[in-house]
C-alpha positions in Angstrom: 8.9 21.9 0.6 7.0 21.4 3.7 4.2 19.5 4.2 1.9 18.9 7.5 0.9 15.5 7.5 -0.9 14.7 11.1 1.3 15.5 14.0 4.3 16.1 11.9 5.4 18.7 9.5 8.0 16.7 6.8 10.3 18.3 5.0 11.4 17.2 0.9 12.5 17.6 -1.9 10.8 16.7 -5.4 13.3 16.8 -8.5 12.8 15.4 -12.3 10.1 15.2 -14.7 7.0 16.0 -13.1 5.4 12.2 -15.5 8.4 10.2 -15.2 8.4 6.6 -12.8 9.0 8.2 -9.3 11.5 7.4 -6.9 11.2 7.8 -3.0 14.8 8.1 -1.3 15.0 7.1 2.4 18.1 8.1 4.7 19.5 6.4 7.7 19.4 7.1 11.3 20.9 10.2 12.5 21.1 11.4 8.7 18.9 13.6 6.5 18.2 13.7 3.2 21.4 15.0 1.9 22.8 12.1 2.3 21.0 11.1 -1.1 22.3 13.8 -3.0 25.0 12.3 -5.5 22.0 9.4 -6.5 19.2 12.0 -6.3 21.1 14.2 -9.2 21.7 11.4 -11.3 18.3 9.8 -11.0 16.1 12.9 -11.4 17.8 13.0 -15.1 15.3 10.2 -15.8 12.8 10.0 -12.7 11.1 11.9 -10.7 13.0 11.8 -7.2 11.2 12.5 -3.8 14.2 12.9 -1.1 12.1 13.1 2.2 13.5 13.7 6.0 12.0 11.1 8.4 10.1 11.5 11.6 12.4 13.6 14.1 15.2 14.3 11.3 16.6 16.8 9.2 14.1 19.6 9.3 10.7 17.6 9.8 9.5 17.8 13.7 9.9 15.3 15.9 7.1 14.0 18.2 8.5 13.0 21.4 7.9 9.0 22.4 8.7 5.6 20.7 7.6 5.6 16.4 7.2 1.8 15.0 7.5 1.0 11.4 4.1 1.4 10.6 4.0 4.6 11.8 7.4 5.5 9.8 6.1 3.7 6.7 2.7 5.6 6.6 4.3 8.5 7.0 5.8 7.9 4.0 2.6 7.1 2.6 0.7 10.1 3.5 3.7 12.5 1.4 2.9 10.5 -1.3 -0.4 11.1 -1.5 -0.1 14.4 -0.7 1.6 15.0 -3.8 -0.6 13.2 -5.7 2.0 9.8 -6.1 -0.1 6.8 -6.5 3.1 4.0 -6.7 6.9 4.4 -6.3 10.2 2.4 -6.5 11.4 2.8 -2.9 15.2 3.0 -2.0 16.4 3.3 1.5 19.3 2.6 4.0 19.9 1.3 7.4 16.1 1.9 8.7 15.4 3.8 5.7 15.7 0.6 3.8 13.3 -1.2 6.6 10.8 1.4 6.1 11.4 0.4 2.3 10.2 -3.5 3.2 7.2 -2.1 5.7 5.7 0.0 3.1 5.9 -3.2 0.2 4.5 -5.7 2.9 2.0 -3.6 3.9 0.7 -2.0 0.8 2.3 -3.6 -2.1 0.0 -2.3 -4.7 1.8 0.9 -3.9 5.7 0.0 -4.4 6.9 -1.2 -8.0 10.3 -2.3 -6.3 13.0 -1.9 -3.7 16.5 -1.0 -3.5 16.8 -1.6 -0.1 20.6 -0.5 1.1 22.6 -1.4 4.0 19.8 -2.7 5.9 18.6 -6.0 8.0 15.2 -7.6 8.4 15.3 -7.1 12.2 18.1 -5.3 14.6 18.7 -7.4 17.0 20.4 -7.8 20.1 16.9 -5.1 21.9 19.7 -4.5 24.6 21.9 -2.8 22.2 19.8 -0.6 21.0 18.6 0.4 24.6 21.9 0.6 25.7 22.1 3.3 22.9 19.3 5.1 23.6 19.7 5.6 26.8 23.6 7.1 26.3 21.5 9.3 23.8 18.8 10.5 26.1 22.1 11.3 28.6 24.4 12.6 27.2 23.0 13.8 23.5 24.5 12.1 19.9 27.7 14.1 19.5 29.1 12.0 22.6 29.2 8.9 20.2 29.6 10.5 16.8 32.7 9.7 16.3 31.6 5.7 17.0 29.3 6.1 14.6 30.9 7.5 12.1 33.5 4.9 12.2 30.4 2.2 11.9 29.7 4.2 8.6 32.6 4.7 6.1 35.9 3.4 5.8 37.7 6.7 5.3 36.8 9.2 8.8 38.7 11.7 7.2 36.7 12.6 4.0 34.7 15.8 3.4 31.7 13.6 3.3 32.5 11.9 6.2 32.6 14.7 7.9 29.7 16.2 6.8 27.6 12.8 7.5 29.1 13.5 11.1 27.4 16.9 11.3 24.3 15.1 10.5 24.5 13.5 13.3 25.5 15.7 15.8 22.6 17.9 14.0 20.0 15.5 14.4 17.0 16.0 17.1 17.5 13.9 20.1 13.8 12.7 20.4 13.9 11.9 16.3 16.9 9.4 17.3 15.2 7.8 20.4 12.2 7.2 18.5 13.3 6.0 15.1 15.6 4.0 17.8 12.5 2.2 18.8 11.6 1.3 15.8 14.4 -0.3 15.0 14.9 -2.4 18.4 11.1 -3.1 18.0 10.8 -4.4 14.2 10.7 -8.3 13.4 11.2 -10.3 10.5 8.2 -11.6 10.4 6.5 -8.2 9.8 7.9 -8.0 6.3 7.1 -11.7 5.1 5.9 -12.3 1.6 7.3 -8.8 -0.4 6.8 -9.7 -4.2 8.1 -6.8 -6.0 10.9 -6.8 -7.4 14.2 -5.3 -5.5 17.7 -5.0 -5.9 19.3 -5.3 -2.5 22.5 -3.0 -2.0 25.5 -3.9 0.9 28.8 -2.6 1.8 31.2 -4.9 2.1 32.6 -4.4 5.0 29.5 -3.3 6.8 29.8 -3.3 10.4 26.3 -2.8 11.1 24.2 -4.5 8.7 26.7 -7.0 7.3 26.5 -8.9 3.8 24.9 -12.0 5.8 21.9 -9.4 6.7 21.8 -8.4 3.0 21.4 -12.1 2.0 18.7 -12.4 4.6 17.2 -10.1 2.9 17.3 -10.9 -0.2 16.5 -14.7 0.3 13.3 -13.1 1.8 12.2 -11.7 -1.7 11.8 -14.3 -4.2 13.8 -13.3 -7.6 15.9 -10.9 -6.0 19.4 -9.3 -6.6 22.5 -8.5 -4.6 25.1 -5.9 -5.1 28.1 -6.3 -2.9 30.3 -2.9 -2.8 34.0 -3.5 -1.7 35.6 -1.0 -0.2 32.0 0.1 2.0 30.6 0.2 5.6 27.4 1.2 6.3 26.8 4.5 4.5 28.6 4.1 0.7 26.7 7.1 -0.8 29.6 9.3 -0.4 32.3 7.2 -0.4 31.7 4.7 -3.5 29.2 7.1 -5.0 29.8 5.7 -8.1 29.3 2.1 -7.9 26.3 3.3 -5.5 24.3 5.3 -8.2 25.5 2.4 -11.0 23.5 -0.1 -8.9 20.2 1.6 -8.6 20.5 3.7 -12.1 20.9 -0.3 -13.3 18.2 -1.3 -10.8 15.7 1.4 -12.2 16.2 0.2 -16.1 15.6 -2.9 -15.3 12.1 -1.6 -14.4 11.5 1.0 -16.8 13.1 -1.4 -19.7 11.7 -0.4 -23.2 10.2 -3.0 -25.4 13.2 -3.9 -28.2 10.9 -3.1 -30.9 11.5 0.6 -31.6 8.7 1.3 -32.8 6.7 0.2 -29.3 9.5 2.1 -27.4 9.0 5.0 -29.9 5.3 4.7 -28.8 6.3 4.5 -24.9 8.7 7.7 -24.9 6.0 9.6 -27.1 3.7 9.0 -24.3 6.3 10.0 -21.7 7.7 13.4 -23.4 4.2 14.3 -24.7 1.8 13.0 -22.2 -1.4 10.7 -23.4 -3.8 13.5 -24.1 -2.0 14.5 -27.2 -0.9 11.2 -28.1 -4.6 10.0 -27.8 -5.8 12.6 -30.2 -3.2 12.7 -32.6 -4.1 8.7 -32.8 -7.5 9.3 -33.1 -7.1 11.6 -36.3 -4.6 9.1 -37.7 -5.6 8.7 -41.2 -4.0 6.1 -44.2 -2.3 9.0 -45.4 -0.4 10.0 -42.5 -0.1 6.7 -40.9 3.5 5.7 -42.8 4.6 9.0 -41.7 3.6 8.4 -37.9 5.4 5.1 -38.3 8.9 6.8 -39.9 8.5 9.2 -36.9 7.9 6.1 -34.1 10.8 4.5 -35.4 13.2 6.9 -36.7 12.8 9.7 -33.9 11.1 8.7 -31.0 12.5 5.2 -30.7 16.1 5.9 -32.4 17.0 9.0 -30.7 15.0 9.9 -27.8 15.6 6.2 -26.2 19.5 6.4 -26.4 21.0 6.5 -23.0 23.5 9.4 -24.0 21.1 12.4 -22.9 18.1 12.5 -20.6 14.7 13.9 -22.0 15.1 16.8 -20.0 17.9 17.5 -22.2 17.1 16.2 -25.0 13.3 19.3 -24.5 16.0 21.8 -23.8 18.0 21.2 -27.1 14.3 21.1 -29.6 13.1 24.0 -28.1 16.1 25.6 -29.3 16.6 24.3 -32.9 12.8 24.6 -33.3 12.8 28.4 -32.0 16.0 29.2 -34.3 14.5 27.3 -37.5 10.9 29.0 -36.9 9.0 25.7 -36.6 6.5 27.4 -34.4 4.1 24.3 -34.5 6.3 22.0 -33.1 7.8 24.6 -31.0 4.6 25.0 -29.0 4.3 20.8 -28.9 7.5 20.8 -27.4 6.7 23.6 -24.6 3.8 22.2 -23.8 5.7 19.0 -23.1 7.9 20.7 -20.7 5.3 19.8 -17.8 6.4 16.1 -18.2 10.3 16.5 -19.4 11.2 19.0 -16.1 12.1 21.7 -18.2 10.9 25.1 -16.5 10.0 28.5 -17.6 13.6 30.2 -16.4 15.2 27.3 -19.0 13.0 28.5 -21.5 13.9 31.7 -20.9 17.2 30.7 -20.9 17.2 28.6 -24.0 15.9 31.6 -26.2 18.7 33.9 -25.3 20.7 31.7 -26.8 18.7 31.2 -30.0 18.7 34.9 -29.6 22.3 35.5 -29.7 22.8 32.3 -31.8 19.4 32.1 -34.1 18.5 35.4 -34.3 16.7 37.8 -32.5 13.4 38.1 -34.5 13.4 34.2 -34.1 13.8 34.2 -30.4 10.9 37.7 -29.8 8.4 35.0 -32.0 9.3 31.9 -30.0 9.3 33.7 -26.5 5.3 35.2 -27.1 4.3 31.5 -28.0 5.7 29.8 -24.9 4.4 32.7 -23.0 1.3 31.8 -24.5 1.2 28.5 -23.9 2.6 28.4 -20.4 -0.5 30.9 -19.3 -3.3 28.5 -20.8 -1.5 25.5 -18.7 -1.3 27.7 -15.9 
């Protein structure tokens, strides 16, 4: 999508359950959003993921002249609430990570946590990144490429590798110089006192940002944790994508943790699949009679089954509205539809789903169950 915030026009990508705890996902310098992809796909499973180009990359404009981190940071800001996101868990590397720390010092009501990656409090020597710059400004960013590539991953020769080199040679010339600014301009001292919690990600052999920086930064954040990945530079996402997505999947259940009592988790994911509205009014009308059932349900479904790891709730939507549709429990069938708006399912995997309850269920089965979400997609609509 495409959204004009003041003198820019951004350009991101919103993935996962429309209810669910979102993530925003910040890229490096010279980079773009793809560069989230591997951790974007496992994340929007649970979460709902906002992948955004910065100021002067990927496909959002660049405005020519120096940007700071408070300019970078409320730009951030201003996507979210233009889609309506009150608070996030913010992950981001190299200056994506900084903008990270700017937006909890400045508005920490608004961030839940950090996963900052690969990043430093300040980038000092000035004179290096000048020196940069102004080889940038002369000679464009494909000149030093190469260099930079070699700053990022271990391996040059890797498809990723070379398709986090084509961000850079892709990358506008006046995005670089000023996001380049920001970075020779930042100081420690303008993200003192964070709170929130954060996890705090580093490539072990990091060139650019080394382990030291890491534990600068995570000695700034009181409680904080560390995640050293061997075998890293400065841009692991492609290269240890595993042990890059283990860290912040682990990062985000930490935050999102359950309550151990199943039957308060029960309560929590109830909530989560079928959104507060119904929940409110199904407690309201709780009666003595139904009230052990409710409980049986809390327990036994709700905090059983839908809080094992195993599947996400998007998946776990998909498979009732199948069963439901083939064993004509049109009640719950339309519950379940309606909770579609907070698991991610959409109408084409609805559509989807039935066919097979068509071929596998029946077709009479599938003609009733495909009127009902029909209808109850409209009166959402």
């Amino acid at each position: 999508m495409f959204i004009r915030l003041g003198e820019v026009v951004v350009h991101a990508q919103v993935t996962g359950p429309e209810r669910a705890p979102t993530v925003l996902l910040l890229h490096s310098l010279s980079a773009n959003l793809h560069m989230w992809e591997p951790q974007a796909a496992a994340l929007a499973k649970r979460y709902r993921v906002v992948a955004v180009d910065m100021r002067g990359h990927g496909l959002t404009t660049a405005p020519a002249g120096d940007y700071s981190m408070h300019q970078l940071a409320g730009d951030c800001f201003a996507l979210l609430d233009a889609l309506g996101i009150h608070q996030v868990h913010v992950a981001g590397v190299s200056i994506g990570g900084r903008i990270a720390l700017q937006m909890a010092a400045e508005q920490p009501t608004r961030v839940l946590s950090l996963m900052p990656c690969d990043t430093a409090l300040e980038f000092q020597p000035a004179s290096m990144w000048q020196e940069r710059m102004d080889g940038a400004r002369a000679n464009g960013l494909a000149t030093g490429a190469d260099a930079t590539l070699a700053r990022w991953v271990m391996d040059t020769s890797l498809a990723s590798s070379q398709g986090l080199k084509r961000m850079i040679c892709s990358t506008d010339v006046a995005g670089y110089l000023g996001c380049a600014a920001a970075l020779r301009d930042c100081r420690a001292a303008d993200v003192a006192g964070i709170t929130c919690p954060a996890t705090v990600v580093v490539g072990e052999q990091d060139p650019s940002t080394p382990v030291a920086a890491a534990k600068a930064v995570q000695a700034s954040i009181p409680g904080a944790a560390i995640v050293i990945i061997p075998d890293a530079k400065h841009i692991p996402n492609f290269e240890q994508e595993a042990a890059v997505t283990r860290a912040l999947l682990h990062h985000m259940a930490m935050m999102t943790a359950l309550p151990s009592d199943r039957q308060a988790a029960g309560m929590v994911v109830r909530r989560q699949v079928l959104g507060n509205a119904h929940v409110d009014r199904s407690e309201a009308a709780l009666t003595p009679m139904d009230q052990p059932f409710r409980d049986f349900i809390l327990e036994g479904a709700w905090g059983s089954v839908w809080t094992r790891p195993g599947l996400s709730h998007r998946d776990r939507s998909l498979l009732c509205l199948g069963m439901l549709a083939a064993l004509g429990h049109h009640d719950e069938f339309k519950l379940h539809v309606r909770a579609t708006r907070n698991t991610g399912v959409t109408p084409e995997e609805i559509a989807e789903v039935l066919l097979q309850v068509a071929v596998y269920g029946g077709v009479p089965a599938a003609n009733t169950a495909l009127k009902l979400a029909k209808d109850i997609l409209k009166e959402d609509a």
